[in-house]
C-alpha positions as CSV (number, residue, x, y, z in Angstrom):
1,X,123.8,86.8,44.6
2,X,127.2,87.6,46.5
3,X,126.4,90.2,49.4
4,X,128.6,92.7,50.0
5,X,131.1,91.8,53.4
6,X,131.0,94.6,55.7
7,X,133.3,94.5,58.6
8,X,132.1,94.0,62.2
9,X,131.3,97.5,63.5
10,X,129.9,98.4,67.8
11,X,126.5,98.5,67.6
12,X,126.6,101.1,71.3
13,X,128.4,103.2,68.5
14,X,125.9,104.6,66.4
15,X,123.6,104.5,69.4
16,X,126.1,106.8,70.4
17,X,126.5,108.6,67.6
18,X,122.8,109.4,67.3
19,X,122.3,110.4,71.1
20,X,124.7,113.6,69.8
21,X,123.0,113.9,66.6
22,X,119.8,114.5,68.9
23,X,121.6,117.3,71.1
24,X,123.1,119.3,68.8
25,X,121.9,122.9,67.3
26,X,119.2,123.4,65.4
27,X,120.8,125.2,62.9
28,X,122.6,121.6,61.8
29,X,119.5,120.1,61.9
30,X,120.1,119.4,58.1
31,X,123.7,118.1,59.2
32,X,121.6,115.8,61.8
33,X,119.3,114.3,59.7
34,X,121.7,113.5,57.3
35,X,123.6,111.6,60.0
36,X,120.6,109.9,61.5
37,X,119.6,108.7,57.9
38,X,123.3,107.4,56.9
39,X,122.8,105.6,60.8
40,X,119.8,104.0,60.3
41,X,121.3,102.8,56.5
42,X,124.5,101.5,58.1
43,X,122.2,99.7,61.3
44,X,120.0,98.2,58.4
45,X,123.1,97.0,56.2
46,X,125.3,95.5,59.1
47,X,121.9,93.4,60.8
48,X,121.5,92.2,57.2
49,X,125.2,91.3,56.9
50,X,125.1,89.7,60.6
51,X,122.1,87.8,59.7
52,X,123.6,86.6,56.3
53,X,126.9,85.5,58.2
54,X,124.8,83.3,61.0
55,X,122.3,81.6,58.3
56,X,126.0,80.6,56.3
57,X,127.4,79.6,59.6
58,X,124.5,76.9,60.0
59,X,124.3,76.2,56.7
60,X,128.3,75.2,56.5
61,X,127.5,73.0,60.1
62,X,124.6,71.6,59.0
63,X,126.2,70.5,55.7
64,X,130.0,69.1,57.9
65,X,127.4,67.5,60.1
66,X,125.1,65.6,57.5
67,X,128.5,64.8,55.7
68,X,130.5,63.6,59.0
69,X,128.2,62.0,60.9
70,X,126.8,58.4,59.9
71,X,123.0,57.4,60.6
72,X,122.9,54.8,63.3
73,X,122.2,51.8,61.9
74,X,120.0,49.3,64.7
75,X,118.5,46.2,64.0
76,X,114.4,46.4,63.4
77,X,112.7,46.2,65.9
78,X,110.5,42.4,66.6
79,X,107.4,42.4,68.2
80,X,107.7,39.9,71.2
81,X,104.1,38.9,72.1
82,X,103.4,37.9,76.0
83,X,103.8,34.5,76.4
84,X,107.4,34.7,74.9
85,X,107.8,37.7,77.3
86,X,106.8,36.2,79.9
87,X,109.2,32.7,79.3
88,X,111.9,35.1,79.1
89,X,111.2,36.4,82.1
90,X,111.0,33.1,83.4
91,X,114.1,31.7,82.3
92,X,116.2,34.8,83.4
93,X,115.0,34.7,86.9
94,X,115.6,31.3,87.7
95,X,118.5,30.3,89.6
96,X,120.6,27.3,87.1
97,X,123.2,24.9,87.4
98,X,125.9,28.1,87.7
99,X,124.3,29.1,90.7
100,X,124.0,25.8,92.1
101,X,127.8,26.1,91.7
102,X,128.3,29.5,93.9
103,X,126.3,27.8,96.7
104,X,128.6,25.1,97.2
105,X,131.2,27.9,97.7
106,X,129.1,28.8,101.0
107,X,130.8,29.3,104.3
108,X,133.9,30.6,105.9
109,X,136.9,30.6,104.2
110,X,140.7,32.0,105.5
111,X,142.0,33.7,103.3
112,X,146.0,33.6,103.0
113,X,147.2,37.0,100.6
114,X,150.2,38.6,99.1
115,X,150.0,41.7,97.6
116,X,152.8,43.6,95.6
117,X,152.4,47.9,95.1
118,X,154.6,47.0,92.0
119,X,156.2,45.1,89.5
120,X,159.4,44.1,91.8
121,X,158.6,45.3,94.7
122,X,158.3,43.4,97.9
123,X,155.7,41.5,98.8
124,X,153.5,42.1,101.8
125,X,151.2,39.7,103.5
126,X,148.3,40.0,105.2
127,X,145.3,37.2,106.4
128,X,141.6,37.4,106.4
129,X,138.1,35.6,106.4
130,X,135.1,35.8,104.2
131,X,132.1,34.4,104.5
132,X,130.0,33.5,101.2
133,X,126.1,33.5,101.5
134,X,123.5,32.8,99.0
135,X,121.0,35.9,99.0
136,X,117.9,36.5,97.0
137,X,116.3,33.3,96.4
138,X,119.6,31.5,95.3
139,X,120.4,34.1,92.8
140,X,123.3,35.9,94.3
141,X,125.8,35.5,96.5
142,X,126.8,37.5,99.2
143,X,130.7,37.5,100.8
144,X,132.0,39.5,103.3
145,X,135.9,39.8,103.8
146,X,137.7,41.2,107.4
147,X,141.4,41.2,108.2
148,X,143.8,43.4,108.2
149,X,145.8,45.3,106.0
150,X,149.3,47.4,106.3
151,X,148.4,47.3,110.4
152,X,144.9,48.9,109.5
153,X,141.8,47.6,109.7
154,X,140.1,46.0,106.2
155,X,136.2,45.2,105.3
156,X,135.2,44.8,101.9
157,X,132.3,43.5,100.6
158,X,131.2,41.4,96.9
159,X,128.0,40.4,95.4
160,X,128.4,38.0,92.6
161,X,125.6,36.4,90.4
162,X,125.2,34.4,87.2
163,X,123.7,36.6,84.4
164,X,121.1,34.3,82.2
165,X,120.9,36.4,79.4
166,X,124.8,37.6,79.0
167,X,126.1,34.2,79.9
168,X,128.4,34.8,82.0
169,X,129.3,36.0,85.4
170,X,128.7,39.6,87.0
171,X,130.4,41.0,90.2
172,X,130.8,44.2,92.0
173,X,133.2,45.3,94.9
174,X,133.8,47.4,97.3
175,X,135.6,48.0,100.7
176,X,136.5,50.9,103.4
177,X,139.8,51.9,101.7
178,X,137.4,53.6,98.8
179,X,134.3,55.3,97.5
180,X,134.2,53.6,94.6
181,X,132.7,50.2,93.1
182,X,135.3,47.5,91.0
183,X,132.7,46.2,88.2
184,X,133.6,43.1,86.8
185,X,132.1,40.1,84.1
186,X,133.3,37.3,82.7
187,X,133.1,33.7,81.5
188,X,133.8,29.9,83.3
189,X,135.7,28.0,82.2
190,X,134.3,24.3,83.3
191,X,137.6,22.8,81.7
192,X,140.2,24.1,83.9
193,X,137.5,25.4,87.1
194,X,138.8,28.9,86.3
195,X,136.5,32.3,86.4
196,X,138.0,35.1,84.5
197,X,136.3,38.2,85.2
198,X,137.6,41.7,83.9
199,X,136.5,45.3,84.5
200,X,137.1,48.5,85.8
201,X,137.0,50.5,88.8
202,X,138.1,54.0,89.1
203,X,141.9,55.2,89.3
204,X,142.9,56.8,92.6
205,X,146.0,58.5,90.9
206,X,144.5,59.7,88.3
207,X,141.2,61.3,89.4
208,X,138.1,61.0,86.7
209,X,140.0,58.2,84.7
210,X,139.9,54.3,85.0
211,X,142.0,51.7,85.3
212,X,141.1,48.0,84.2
213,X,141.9,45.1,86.2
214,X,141.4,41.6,86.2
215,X,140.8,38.5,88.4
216,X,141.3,35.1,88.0
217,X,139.6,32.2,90.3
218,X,140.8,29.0,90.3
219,X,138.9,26.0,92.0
220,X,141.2,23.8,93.0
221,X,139.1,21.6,95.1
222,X,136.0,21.3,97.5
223,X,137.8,23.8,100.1
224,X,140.4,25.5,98.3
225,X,140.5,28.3,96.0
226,X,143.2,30.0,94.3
227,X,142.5,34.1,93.3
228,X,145.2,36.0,91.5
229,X,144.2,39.6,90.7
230,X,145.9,41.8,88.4
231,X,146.6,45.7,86.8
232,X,148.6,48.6,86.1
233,X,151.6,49.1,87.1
234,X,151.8,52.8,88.5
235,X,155.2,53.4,87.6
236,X,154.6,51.4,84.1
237,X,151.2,51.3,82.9
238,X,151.8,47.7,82.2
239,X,149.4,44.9,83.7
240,X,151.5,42.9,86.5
241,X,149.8,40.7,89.2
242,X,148.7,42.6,92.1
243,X,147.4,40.6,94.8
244,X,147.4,36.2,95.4
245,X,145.4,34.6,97.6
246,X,144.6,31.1,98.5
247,X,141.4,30.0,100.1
248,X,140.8,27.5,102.5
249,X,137.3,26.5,103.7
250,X,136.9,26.2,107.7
């Protein structure tokens, strides 16, 4: 059945309204009742027409939501009894050949850089050292970078492992020119010695957004590596090679 649409109407009026319908004369009090009556009707027809207006609001979301919005679909679930837990578990925390790798990058290395603030602009140099350490049992390693930067002191610091299960390499950053920490992943490549890792970290010219960058490590021997870093271009958006740097092992 279609309800009859009244329009909105102050509820603090008929309050009103019957506050005076209280104070007046007894000689209306015909008048008053009749007003008090026609109140209570119009109070009783509007909660009816409010309550008929919220229970179609919700019925109209409920029906865009089931029609807009897809189950998510997950794969079932497998029971994994203990012993195959426990292998897992196993096999994920035990250092492998990729760490074996980051240990022979131990030691102190100089670090020779140029860095650009833009596509075109001119370069600036600066030197450094790291020193790499393997922490945590041979699972991580540890490097440290000092120098100096646009006359201003410069620390950073990296912890990089091999992740078992992803297959591939995981790093974090971070230094005292920010508050913020450069995640990064990515896979080796054993054919060309070259780690690509890619990730984010936040963007200081654009507070509450990200910007993604990219590193690319190149092993050219025993005791030299080659780094090339790169990301948007604050005047274009456009990816363009950031920072170089060459390694060389003390």
């Amino acid at each position: 059945m279609r309800h009859l649409r009244l329009p909105e109407i102050n509820m603090s009026s008929f309050l009103y309204l019957a506050k005076i319908c209280t104070l007046v004369s007894p000689k209306i009090n015909y008048m008053k009742k009749t007003i008090l009556t026609a109140c209570s009707a119009m109070m009783l027809l509007v909660a009816c027409n409010n309550s008929e207006t919220k229970e179609n609001k919700t019925d109209t979301s409920a029906t865009s939501t089931t029609a807009t919005t897809e189950p998510k679909k997950e794969d079932a679930w497998v029971p994994i009894d203990s012993a195959t837990q426990m292998k897992a578990m196993m096999d994920y925390g035990t250092p492998g050949e990729m760490h074996k790798m980051m240990a022979s990058w131990n030691g102190t290395w100089n670090g020779d850089m140029t860095m650009w603030e833009h596509e075109g602009a001119a370069p600036q140099k600066m030197v450094g050292t790291a020193v790499n350490t393997m922490v945590l049992g041979g699972r991580y390693q540890s490097s440290k970078h000092t120098g100096n930067m646009m006359g201003m002191p410069f620390e950073g610091m990296s912890l990089m492992g091999y992740d078992n299960a992803l297959k591939k390499f995981v790093s974090s950053w971070v230094d005292n020119w920010g508050t913020g920490i450069m995640m990064m992943s990515g896979p080796w490549d054993a054919a060309t010695k070259t780690l690509t890792l890619t990730g984010t970290m936040p963007d200081i010219c654009r507070p509450g957004k990200e910007c993604t960058m990219r590193e690319v490590f190149t092993i050219i021997d025993d005791n030299t590596q080659h780094m090339e870093m790169y990301g948007p271009d604050q005047k274009t958006g456009k990816e363009f090679k950031m920072l170089e740097m060459k390694m060389t092992r003390k």
